[in-house]
C-alpha positions in Angstrom: 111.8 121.7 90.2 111.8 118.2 91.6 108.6 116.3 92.9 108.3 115.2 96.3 109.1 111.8 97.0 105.6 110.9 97.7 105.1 111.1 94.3 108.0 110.0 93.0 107.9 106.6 94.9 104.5 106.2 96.7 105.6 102.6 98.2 107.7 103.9 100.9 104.6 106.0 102.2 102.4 103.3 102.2 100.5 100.9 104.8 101.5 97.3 104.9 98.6 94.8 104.8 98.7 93.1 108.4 96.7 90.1 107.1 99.5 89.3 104.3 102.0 90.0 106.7 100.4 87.4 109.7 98.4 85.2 107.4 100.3 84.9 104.5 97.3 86.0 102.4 96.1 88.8 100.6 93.0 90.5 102.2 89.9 91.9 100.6 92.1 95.5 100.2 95.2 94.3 99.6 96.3 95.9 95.8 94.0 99.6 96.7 96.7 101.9 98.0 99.5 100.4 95.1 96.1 101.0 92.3 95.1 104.5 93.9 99.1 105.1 93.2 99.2 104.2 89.9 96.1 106.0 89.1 97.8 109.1 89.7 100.9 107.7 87.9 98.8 107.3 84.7 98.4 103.7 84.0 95.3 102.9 84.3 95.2 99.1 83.0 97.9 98.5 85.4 96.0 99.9 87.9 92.7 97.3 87.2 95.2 94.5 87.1 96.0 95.2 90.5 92.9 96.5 92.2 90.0 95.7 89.6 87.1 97.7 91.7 89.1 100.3 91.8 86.5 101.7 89.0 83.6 101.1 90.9 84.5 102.7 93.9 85.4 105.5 92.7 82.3 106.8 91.3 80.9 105.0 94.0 82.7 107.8 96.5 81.7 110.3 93.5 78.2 109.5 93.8 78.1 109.4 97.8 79.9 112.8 98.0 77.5 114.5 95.5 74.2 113.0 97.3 75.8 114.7 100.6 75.3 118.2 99.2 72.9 117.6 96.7 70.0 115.3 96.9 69.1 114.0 93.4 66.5 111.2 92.0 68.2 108.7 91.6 70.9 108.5 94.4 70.3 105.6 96.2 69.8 103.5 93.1 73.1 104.7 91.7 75.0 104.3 95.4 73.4 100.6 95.6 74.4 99.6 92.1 77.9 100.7 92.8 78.2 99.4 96.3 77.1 96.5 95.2 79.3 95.9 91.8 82.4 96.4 94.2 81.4 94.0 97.4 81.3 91.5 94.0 84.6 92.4 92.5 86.1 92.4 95.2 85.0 88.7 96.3 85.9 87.7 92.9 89.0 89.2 93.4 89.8 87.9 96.3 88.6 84.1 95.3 91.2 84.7 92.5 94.3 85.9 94.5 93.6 82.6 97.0 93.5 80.2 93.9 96.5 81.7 91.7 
């Protein structure tokens, strides 16, 4: 049984970043699809190097989903945290693709 090619090589399916493309510079989400990609693949420190808040958002998402269905304590704390631990990584991140 093969796999589909989707899976097999994710970079043909994905969206090219208009800014890079125009610009010439890498936008605040340039690096998510290519990290959500290699999540799947299984390599998770390559997947930081390119995308580093890719491990806030995703319990971020987590954490918005749940509080959809089920209303707990401490929900907007925990969403506000995370929301705001990415907005910074991903400025960081950003500041650090322009200067290297």
């Amino acid at each position: 049984m093969t796999l589909p090619s989707i899976i097999t090589s994710p970079e043909e399916y994905m969206l090219p970043c208009l800014t890079k493309k125009y610009f010439g510079f890498d936008c605040f989400g340039c690096g998510l699809q290519r990290s959500v990609a290699l999540l799947f693949q299984g390599e998770f420190v390559a997947a930081f190097h390119m995308y580093p808040a890719i491990y806030t958002l995703i319990p971020l998402f987590i954490a918005y989903a749940i509080s959809l269905f089920y209303k707990y304590k401490h929900a907007i704390k925990i969403i506000s945290t995370l929301a705001i631990a990415s907005i910074v990584i991903i400025i960081i991140n950003f500041i650090f693709k322009l200067n290297y």
